[in-house]
C-alpha positions in Angstrom: 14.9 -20.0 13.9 12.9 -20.0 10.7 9.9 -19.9 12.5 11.0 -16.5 14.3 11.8 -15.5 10.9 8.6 -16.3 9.7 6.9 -14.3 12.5 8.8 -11.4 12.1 7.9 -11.4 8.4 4.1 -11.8 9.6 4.3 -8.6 11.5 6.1 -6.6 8.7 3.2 -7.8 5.8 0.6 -7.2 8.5 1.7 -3.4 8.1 1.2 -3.1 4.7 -2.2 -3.9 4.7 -3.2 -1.7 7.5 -1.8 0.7 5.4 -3.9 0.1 2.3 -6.6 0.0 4.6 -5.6 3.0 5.9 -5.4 4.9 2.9 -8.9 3.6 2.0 -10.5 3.9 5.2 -12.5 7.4 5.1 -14.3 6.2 2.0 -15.1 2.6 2.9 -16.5 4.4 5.8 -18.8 6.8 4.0 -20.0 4.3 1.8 -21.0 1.6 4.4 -22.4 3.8 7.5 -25.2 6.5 7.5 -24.0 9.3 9.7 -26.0 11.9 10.9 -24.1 14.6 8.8 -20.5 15.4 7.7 -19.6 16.7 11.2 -20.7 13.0 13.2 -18.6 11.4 10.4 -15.1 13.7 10.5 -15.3 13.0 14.6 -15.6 9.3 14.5 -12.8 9.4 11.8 -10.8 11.3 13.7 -10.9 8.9 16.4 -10.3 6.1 14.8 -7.2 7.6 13.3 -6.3 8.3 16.9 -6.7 4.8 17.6 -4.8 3.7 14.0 -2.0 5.8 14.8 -1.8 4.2 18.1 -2.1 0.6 17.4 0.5 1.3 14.5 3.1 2.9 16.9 3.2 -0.4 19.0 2.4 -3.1 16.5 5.5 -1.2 14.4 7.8 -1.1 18.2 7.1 -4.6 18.8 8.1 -5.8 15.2 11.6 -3.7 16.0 11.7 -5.7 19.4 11.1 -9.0 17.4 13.6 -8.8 15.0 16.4 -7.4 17.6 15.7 -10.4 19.2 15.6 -13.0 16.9 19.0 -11.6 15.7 20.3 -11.7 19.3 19.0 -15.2 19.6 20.9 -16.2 16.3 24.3 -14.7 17.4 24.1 -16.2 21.3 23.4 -19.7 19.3 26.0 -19.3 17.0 28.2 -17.4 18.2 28.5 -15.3 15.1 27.3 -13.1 13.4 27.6 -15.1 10.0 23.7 -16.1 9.6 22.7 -12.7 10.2 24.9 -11.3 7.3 26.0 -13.8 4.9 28.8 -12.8 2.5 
């Protein structure tokens, strides 16, 4: 089981980096590219926050569906609830 706790864990600190990433990302962008002008660059950034947005929404959903089912798993090998919410 620790090692489905370990994953789970992975997904969640993976997050926070795209995040910092993300909050960074327009100027790391700038810096390292020559665009054409100001409107090539706010196109491609507004694609890849399409694409960010969309990656995040199912790397988030499958770190739900991870978790649900490691904690299922725990419970049906169990068969309580105890390990999930020590006292």
């Amino acid at each position: 089981m620790e090692s489905v706790s370990g994953f789970v864990l992975s997904l969640f600190l993976g997050v926070i980096g795209n995040l910092i990433i993300g909050f960074n990302g327009n100027k790391m962008a700038w810096q390292s590219r020559k665009f054409k002008n100001l409107e090539e660059f706010v196109r491609v950034q507004e694609e890849w926050t399409r694409w960010g947005l969309i990656v995040f929404i199912i790397y988030f959903s499958l770190s739900v569906i991870a978790s649900l089912v490691s904690f299922y798993l725990i419970y049906k090998l169990t068969g309580t609830a105890d390990r999930l919410f020590p006292n």
